[in-house]
DONU-846303 format. One record per atom (N, C-alpha, C, O): x, y, z. Coordinates in steps of 0.05 Angstrom, whole numbers, plus 5000, padded with zeros to 4 digits. Example, Ala and Ser with C-alpha at 12.3 -4.5 7.8 and 13.67 -1.06 7.14 Angstrom:
526448865156/524649105156/526449345156/528549345169/525749555142/527349795143/525850015157/526850235161/
END
This chain:
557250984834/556051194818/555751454833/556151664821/554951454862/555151724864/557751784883/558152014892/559451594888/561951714901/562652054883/562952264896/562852024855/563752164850/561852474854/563052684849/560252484860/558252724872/559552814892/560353044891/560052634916/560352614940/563252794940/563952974956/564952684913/568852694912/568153064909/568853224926/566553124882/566353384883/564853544893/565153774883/562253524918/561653594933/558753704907/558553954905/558053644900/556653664872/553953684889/554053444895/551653764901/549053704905/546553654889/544653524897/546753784866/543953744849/545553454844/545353214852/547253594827/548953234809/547752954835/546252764826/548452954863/547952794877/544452704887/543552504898/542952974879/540152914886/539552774859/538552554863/539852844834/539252734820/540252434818/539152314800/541852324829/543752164828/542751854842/542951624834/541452004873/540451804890/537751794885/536851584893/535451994869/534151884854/532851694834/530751554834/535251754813/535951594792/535951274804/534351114793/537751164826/538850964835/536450914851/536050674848/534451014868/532751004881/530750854857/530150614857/529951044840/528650954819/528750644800/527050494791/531250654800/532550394790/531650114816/530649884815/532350244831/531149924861/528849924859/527849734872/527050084848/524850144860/523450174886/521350074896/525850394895/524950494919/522150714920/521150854903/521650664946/518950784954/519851084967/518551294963/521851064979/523051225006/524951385000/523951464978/527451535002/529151685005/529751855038/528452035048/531351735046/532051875072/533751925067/535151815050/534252195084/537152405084/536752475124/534752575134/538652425136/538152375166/540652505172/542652475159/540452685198/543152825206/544052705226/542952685248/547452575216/548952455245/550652665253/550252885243/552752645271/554752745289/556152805269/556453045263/557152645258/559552665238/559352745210/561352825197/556052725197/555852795162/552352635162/550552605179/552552595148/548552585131/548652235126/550952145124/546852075125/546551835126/544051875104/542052015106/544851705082/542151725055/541551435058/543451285054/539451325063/538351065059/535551025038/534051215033/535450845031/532450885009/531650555022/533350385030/528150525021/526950345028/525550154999/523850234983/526449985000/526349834979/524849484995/525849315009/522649514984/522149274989/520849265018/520749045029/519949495031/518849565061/521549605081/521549665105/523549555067/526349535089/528049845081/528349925058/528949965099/531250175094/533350045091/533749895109/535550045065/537450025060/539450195052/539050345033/542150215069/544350525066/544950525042/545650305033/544750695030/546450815000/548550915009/550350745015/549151175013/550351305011/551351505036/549551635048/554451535046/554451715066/556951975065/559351975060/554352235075/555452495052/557452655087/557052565110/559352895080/559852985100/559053155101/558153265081/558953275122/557653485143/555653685123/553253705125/557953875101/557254045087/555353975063/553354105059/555953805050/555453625021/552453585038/550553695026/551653475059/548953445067/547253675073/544853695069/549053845085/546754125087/545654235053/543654365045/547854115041/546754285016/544354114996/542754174979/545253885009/542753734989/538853765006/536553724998/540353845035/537553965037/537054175031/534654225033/539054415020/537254595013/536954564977/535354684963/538554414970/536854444936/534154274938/532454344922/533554064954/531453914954/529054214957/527454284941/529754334983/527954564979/527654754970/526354934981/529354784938/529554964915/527454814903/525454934895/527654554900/525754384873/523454434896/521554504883/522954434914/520554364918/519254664929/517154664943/520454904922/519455114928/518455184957/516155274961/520355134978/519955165004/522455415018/524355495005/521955485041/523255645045/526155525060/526055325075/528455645054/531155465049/531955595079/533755495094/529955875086/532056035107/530455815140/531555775162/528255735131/527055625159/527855395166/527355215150/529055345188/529655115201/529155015222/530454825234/526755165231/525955055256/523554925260/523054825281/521654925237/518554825230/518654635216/519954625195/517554475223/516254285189/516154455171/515454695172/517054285146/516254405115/514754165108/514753965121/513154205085/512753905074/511954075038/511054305034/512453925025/512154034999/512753734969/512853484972/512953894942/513053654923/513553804897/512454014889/515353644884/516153744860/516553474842/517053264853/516153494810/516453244791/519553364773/520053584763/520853154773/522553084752/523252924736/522652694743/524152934716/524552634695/527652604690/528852744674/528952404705/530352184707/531452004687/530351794690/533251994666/533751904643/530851644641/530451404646/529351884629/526051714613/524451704638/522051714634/525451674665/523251604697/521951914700/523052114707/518851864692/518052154703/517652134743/515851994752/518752204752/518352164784/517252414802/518352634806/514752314810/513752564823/513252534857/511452414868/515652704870/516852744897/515352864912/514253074906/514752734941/512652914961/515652904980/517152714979/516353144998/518053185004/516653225043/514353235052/518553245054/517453285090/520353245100/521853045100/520653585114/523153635129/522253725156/520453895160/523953555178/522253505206/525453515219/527253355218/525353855233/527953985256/528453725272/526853555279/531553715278/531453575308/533753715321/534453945317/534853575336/537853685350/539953635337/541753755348/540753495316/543053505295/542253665268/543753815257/540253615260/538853875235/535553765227/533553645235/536553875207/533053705199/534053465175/535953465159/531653245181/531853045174/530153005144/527852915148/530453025126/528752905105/528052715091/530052585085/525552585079/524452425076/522652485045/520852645043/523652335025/522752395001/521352044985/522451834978/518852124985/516951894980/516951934944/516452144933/517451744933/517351704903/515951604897/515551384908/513851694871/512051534863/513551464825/514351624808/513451334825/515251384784/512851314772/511851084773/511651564759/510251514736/510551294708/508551254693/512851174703/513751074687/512750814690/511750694671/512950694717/511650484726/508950384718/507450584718/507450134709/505150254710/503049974729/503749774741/501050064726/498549984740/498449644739/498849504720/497749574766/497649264766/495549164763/493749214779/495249004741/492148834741/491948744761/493748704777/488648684764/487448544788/489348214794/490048094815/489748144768/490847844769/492847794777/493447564781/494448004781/497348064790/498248144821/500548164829/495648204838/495848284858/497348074877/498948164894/496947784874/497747594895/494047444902/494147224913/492647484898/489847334907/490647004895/492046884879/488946984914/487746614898/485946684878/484846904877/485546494863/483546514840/480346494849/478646614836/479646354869/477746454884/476846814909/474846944914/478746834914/478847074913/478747324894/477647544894/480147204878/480347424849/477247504834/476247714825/476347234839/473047264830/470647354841/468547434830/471147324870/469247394892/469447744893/467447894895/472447834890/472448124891/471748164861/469848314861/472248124843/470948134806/467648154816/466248354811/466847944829/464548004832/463348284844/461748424831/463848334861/463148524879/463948814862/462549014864/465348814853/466949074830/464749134807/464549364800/463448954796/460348934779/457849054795/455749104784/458149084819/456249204829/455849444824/457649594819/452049544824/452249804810/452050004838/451150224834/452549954859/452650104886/454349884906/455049654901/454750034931/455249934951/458450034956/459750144938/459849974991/462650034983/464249834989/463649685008/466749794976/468849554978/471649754994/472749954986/472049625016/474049735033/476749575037/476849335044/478749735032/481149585036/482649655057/483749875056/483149475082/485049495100/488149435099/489449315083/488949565124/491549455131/492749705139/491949935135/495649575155/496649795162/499050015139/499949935117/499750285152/500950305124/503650205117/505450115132/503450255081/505550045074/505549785071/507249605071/502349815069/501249435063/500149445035/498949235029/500149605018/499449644992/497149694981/496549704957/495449755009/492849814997/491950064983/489650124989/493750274960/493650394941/493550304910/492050374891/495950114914/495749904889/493849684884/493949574862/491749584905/489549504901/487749654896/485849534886/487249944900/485450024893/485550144870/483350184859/487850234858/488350324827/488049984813/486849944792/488949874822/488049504800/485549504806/484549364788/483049624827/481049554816/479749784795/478149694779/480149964794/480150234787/480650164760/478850254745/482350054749/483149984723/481349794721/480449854699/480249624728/478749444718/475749574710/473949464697/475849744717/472649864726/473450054699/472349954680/474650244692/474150374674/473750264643/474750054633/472550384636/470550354611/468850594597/467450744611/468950604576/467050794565/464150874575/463551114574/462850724582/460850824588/460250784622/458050744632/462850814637/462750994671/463151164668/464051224645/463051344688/463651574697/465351504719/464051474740/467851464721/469651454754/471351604758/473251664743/471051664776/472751914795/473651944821/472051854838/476152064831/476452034854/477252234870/477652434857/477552244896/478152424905/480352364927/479552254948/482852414924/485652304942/487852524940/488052714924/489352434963/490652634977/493652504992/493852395014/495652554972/494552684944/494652444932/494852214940/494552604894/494152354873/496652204870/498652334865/496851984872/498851774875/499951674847/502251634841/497151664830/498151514802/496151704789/494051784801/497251824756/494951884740/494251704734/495851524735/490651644720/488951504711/488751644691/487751864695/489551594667/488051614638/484351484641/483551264647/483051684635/480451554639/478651624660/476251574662/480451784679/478851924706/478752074718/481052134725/476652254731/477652544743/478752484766/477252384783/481552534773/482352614802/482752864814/483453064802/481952844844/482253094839/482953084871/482452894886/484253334881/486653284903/484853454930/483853654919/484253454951/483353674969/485953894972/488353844975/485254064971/486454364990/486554475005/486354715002/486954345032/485954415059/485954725066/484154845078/489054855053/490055135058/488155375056/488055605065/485955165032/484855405012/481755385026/479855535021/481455095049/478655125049/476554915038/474154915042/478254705019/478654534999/478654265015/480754145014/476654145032/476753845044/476253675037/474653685019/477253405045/475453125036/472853195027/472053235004/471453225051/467953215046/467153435029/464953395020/468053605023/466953875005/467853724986/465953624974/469853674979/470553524946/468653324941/467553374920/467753084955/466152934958/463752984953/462252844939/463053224965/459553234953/459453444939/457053514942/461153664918/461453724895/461353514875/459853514855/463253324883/463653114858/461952944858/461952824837/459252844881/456652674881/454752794855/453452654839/455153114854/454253314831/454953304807/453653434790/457553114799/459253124782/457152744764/458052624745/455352694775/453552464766/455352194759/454752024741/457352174772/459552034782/458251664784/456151624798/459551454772/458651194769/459651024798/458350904815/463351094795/464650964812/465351174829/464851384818/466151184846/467851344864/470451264884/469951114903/472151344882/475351304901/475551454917/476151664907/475251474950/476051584957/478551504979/478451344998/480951674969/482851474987/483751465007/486151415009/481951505031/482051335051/479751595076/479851835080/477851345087/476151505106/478151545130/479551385143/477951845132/479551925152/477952015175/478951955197/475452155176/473652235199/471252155192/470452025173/469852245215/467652175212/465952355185/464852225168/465752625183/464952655165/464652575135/462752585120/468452475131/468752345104/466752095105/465352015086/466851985131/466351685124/462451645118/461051485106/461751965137/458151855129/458052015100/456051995086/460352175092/459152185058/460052015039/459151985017/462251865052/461351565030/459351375030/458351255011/458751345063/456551145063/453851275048/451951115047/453451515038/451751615025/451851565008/450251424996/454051654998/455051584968/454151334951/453251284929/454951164978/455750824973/451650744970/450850564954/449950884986/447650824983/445150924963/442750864961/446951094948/445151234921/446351254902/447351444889/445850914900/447050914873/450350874863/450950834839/452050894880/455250914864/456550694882/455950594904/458550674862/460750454865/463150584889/464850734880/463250534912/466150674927/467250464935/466150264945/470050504928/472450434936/473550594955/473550844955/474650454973/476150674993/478050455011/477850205009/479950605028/481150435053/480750575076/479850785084/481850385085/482650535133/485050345132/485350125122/486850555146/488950375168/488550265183/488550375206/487849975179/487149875211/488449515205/488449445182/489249345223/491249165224/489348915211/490448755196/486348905218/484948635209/482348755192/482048995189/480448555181/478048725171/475948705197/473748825197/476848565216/474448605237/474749045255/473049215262/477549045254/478049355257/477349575249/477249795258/476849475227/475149625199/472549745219/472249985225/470849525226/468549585229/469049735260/467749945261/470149685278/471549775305/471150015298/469150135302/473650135283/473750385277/470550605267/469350815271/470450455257/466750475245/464850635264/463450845263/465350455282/463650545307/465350775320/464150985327/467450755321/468150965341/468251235325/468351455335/468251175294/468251515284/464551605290/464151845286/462751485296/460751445301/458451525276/457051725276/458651295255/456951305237/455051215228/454351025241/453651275210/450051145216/450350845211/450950775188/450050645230/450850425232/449050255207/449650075191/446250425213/443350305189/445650235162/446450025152/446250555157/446450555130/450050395123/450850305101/451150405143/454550265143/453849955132/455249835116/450749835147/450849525147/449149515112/449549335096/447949695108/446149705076/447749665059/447549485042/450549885062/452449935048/455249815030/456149825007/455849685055/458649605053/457949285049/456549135062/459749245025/459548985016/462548805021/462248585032/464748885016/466748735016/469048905036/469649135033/470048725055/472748805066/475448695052/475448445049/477348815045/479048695048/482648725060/484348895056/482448495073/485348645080/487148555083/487248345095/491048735066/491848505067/494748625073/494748855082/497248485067/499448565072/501548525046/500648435025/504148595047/505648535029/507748415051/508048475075/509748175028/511448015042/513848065012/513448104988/516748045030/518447975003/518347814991/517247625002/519447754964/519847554953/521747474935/522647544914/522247244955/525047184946/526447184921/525447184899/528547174926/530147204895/530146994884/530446804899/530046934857/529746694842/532846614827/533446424813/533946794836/537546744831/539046604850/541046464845/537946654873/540146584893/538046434911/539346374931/535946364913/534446234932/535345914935/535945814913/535445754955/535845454959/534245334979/533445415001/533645044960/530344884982/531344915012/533744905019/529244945028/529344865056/529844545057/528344375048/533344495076/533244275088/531344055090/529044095081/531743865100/529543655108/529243775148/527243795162/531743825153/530843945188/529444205180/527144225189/530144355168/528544635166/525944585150/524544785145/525344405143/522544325131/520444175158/518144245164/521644025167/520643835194/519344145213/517044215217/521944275221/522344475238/519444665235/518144755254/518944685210/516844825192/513344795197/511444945198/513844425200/511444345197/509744405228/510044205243/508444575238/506944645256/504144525247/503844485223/501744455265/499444435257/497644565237/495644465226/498444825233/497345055215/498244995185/496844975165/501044985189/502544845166/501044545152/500244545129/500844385163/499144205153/496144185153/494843975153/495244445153/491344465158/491944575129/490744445113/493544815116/493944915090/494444745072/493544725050/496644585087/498044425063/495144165049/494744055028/493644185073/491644015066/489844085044/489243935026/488744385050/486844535040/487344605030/485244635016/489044705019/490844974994/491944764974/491244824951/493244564975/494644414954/496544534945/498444624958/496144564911/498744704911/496744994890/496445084867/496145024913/493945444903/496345614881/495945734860/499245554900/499845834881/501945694877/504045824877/502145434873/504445314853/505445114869/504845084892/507044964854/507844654868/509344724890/510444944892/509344464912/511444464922/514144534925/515744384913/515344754940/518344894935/519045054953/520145264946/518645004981/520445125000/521945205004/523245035017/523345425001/525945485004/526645815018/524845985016/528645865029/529845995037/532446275026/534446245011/531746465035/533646705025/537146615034/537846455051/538746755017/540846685013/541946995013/542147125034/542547094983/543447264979/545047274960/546647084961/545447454938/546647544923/547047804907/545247944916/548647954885/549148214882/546348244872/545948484872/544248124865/542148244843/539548274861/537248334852/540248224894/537648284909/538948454943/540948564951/536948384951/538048534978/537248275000/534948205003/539148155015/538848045033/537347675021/537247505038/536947645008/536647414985/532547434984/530947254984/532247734984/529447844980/530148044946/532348154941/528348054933/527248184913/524648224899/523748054884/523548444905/520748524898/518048404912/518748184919/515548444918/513748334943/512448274926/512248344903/510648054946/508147974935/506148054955/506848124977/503348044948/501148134962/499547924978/499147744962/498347855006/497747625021/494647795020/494748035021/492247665019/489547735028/488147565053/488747335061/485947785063/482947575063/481447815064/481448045072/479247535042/477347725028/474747725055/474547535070/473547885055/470847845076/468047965065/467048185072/466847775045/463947845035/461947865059/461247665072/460848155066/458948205083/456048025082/454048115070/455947745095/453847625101/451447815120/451648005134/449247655112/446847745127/446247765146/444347915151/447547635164/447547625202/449747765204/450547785227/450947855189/453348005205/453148275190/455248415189/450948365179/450948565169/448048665186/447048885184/446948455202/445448585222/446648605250/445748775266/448748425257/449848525279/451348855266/451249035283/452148895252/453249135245/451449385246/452049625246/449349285246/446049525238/445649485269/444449695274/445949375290/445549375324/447649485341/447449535365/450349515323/452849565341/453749475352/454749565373/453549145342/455748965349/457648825331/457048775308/461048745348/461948645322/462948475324/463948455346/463448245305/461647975294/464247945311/465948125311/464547655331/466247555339/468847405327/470847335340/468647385307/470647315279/469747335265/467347375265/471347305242/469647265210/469646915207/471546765211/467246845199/466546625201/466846575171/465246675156/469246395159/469646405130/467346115122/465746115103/467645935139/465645735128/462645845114/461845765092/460946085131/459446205116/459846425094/457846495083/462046525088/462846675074/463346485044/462746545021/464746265053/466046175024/464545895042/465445805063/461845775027/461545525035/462445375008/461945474986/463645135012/464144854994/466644974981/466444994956/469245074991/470745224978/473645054994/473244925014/475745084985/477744955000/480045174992/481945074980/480245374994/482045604992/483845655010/483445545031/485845775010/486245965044/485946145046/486346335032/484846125070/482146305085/483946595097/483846795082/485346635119/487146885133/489246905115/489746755096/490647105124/492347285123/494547045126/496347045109/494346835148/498046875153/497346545138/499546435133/495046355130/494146195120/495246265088/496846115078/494246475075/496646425052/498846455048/499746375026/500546595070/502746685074/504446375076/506546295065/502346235096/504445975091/503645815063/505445675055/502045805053/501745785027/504145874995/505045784974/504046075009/506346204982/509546135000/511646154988/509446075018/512246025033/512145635022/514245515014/510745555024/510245275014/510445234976/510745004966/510145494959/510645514933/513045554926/513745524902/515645694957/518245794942/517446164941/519446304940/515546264942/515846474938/516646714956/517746924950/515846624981/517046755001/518346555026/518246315024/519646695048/521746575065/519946575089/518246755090/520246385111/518646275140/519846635150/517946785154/521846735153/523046875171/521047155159/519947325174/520947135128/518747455128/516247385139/515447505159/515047215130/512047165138/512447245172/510947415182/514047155185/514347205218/514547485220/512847605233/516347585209/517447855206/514448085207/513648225225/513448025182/511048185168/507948105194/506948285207/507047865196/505547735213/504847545236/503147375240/506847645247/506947525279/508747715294/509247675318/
END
């Protein structure tokens, strides 16, 4: 499909082109990267960069500069960062483009992040949780204060958990609103609203305008300093619902980080009710996938492997181990991810070691979830859904270890 861009040296025809096809994989990414010889276009589909398309020398300078026609940047500068964003619609895909062009010694490199409006919002039920999980965070989402935090590092999906809870929460009679940077998804139903750094326009100034705004729930998407983070814990303690994340690899980091932006610990431990944090893994294709061996099953069974297999049963579906293959309708015998959790309800002793400035030496799930037989970590359901068929031993390694 886009050779023929490429044959006539065509550039809009071709941006629109690797779009379109980007859109169609449901890619996240768009790279345009300068080699020796011509331009290298890859799109990330599924957390992996995969090559599309490769343009020559000329055909690539030009698709960076129409990218910075649509996105209203200056075409003559080539020695600074640009970063900028423009929306187009894509036979029916409305797609709205954050763009970032970064100089090097072959040219500048670009990088175009897609969000497709067309797509829409994942219920909570759809996320990947266990059904005990699903309810523990349901629970905590009914609360008429406090804040629920979602970890992980980025590119672990913790945006799409917080619009699935976000959707769950809206209703006629809240008020929810958010404040993110920028807006990722419209919400029918809610004020977003974006900071403006240029103008003077910050996290925290938006934040405690919008505390004014007599606000039920609040989003803010993601504590970045210390000031954002003590006006949510305010937030979170008079009265409103916050949702928010941090980049950080476990939910014990969460609180790590906590301390080091140095925030009122009193009010962090009053506050904060639920951690959670989690990752995304591929999942395999249901066209081309085949059971794991009886050696690659044996090979499999580690002690951890049989503490789940004990405790989990069959959580997220029968028995069905199996392994990626490959065929034309996926990439690498992966298609589309699923979401891995652990949930961490803030107990009472560990919400006073948090109020002293100390942090809890693990999460102790026996007191968290007593009389429960779930799986408990991160890499605990991972082998769980690798034990259902849904994902492969080699991502779970890949993603968490």
């Amino acid at each position: 499909m886009l050779d023929v861009y490429v044959r006539t040296q065509d550039a809009p025809g071709l941006v629109d082109g690797c779009l379109l096809f980007a859109s169609r994989s449901q890619a996240s990414d768009l790279h345009v990267e300068p080699q020796t010889l011509g331009w290298q276009v890859r799109q990330r589909v599924d957390g992996l960069l995969q090559p599309l398309v490769f343009l020559p020398l000329a055909l690539g300078k030009a698709v960076i500069v129409r990218v910075k026609l649509l996105a209203k940047l200056d075409i003559g500068e080539q020695r600074k960062p640009q970063d900028g964003s423009f929306q187009t619609t894509i036979n029916q895909n409305q797609l709205d483009i954050r763009c970032s062009f970064l100089p090097g010694y072959l040219g500048e490199k670009l990088v175009m992040r897609i969000q497709n409006r067309s797509q829409g919002i994942l219920a909570l039920a759809d996320l990947g949780m266990s059904l005990r999980q699903l309810r523990v965070l349901q629970e905590h989402l009914q609360a008429p204060q406090g804040m629920v935090l979602v970890t992980g590092p980025t590119g672990a999906g913790k945006s799409i958990t917080l619009y699935a809870a976000l959707q769950n929460l809206l209703q006629p009679h809240l008020n929810v609103m958010s404040v993110e940077d920028p807006v990722e998804m419209v919400m029918l139903g809610m004020h977003q609203v974006a900071p403006a750094p240029n103008i003077g326009i910050t996290f925290s100034s938006v934040l405690r305008a919008l505390l004014r705004q007599d606000p039920d729930v609040i989003m803010l998407g993601e504590l970045r300093d210390a000031e954002s983070a003590d006006m949510a814990i305010k937030a979170a303690q008079t009265g409103h619902l916050l949702l928010t994340s941090m980049h950080t690899n476990t939910a014990l980091e969460a609180i790590s980080r906590c301390f080091g932006l140095g925030v009122d610990l009193q009010g962090l431990s009053y506050c904060l009710q639920l951690v959670i944090n989690q990752r995304l893994l591929r999942r395999l294709c249901d066209n081309c996938k085949k059971p794991l061996s009886k050696g690659q099953l044996d090979a499999a069974k580690s002690p951890i492997w049989h503490q789940v297999e004990a405790e989990c049963g069959d959580e997220f579906g029968p028995f069905a181990p199996a392994q990626a293959v490959g065929c034309s309708q996926c990439y690498g015998g992966y298609k589309g991810r699923l979401g891995v959790f652990e949930i961490w309800p803030i107990t009472a002793w560990q919400r006073a070691q948090i109020e002293q400035g100390q942090q809890p030496a693990k999460i102790e799930y026996a007191k968290c979830y007593q009389q429960t037989t779930i799986c408990h970590s991160i890499y605990e359901q991972g082998i769980a859904r690798v034990m259902a068929g849904h994902t492969g031993l080699d991502e779970l390694k890949r993603v968490l270890v």
